[in-house]
N, C-alpha and C positions, 0 to 999 in steps of 0.2 A: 915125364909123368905129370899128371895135373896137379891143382891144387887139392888140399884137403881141406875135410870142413872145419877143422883145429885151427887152422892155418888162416881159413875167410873169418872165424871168429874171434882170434886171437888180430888181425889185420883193422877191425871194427874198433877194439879196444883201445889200440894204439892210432890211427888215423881212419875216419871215417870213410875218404874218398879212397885209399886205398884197400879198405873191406871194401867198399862198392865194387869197384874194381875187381875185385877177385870173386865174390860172389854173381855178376854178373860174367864172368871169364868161364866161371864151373856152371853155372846152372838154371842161365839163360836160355840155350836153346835147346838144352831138353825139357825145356819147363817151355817153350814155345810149341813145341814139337806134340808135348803132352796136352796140351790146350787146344790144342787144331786137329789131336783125334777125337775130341769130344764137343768141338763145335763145328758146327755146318758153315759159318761165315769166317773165313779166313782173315778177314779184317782183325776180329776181334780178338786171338790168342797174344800176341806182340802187346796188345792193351791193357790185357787182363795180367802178364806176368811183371808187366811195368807197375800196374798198380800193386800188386801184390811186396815186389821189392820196397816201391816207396812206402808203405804199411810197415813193412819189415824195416826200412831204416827210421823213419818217422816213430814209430813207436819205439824203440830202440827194441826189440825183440829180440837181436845178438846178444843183450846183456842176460837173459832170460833162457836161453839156452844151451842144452849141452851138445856137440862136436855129432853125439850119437843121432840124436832125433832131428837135427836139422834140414836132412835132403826127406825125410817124412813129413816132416812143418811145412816145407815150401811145398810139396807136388799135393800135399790136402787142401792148401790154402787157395793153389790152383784148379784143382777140383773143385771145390766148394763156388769157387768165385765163378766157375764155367756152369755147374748147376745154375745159380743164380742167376746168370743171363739167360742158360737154358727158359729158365721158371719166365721171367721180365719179360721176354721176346714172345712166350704164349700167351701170358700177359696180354699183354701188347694185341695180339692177333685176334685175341676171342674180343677185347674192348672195340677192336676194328669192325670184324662182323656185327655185334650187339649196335653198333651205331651205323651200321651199312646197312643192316635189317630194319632199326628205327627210320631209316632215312625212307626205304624202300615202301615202307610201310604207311608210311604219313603221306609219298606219292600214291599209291594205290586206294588210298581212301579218301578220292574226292566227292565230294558231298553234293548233293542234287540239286543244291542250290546253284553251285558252281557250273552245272552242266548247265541247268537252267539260262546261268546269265549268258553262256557262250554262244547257248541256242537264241538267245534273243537279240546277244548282238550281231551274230551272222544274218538272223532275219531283216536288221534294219540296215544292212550294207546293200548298197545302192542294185537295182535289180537282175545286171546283166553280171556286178560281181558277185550278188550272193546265187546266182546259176551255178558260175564258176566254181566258186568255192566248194560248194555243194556237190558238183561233178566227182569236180578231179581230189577233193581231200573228203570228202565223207561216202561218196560213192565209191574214189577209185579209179576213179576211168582215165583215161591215157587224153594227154595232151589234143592229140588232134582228135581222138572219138568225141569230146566235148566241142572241141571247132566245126566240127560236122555238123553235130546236133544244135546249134547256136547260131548256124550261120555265121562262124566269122572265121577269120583266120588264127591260125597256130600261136601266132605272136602276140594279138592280141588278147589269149586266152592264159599267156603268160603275162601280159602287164597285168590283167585282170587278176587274175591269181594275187602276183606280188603285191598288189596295194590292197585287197581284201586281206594279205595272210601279216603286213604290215598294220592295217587298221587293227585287228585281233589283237596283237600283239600289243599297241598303245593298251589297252584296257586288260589285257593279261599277261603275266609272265609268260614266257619262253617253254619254261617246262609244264607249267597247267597245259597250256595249250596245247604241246606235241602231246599231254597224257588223251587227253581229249579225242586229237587226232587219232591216237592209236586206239582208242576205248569208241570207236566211230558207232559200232554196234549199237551203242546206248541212244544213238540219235533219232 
């Protein structure tokens, strides 16, 4: 037969490690078991009834209760504490989007200035790469359709490419200018 809750609270009184002991022996792994039907992340039930117990010995909460309401004290306090991450972790998620939305936001609103200076420094890259550039990232066009039309070969419409799409980059971030690329329409 197992323990009783007289028995884990009577065990506190007399030595704490062996309440431990007993109270973790009775009501551990239903109080796991009760934790991991009410959260989605299996990590966190084992977390939540560890804290619970250290609460329960840290505060000395054995001394404060009766044999009767004890196994209701611990499976509330494990509710309560699984709400609470419940609550933290949407928390959590809606703070995530509100700053994904901000971020997304602040990309999508680049100012005409900025298109401005991108257009003016593709105009002063040198004249066979601002062709290039112009082709194959604002028009679109396919590697060798611009070697065609240019007269030169494939290969050279890739150095051309890479040191135009590298000079851009000296005088713009990374992401302005892929925004650029993709918002090509605006050109």
């Amino acid at each position: 037969m197992g323990v009783s809750d007289l028995e884990i609270l009577t065990a506190f009184q007399k030595d704490m490690n062996e309440g431990g002991k007993l109270l973790f022996q009775r009501y551990y792994k239903p109080l796991v078991l009760f934790s991991g039907s009410m959260l989605d992340d299996c990590t966190f039930p084992e977390d939540i009834v560890q804290e619970v117990f250290y609460h329960f010995i840290k505060n000395n909460v054995y001394r404060q209760l009766s044999p009767e309401v004890l196994s209701t004290y611990l499976f509330r306090c494990v509710k309560n504490a699984c709400l609470n991450k419940i609550r933290d972790q949407r928390e959590f998620a809606q703070a995530e989007l509100l700053r994904y939305d901000a971020v997304e936001e602040e990309a999508m609103t680049v100012s005409q200035e900025l298109i401005e200076a991108i257009r003016k420094a593709i105009e002063e890259l040198p004249q066979k790469t601002r062709m290039v550039v112009m082709a194959v990232v604002v028009e679109g066009k396919k590697y060798k359709e611009t070697a065609e039309e240019l007269g030169v070969s494939v290969n050279t419409v890739k150095t051309l490419l890479s040191g135009g799409l590298k000079q851009l980059r000296q005088q713009f971030s990374d992401t302005l200018l892929l925004f650029f690329i993709l918002e090509k329409n605006n050109f």
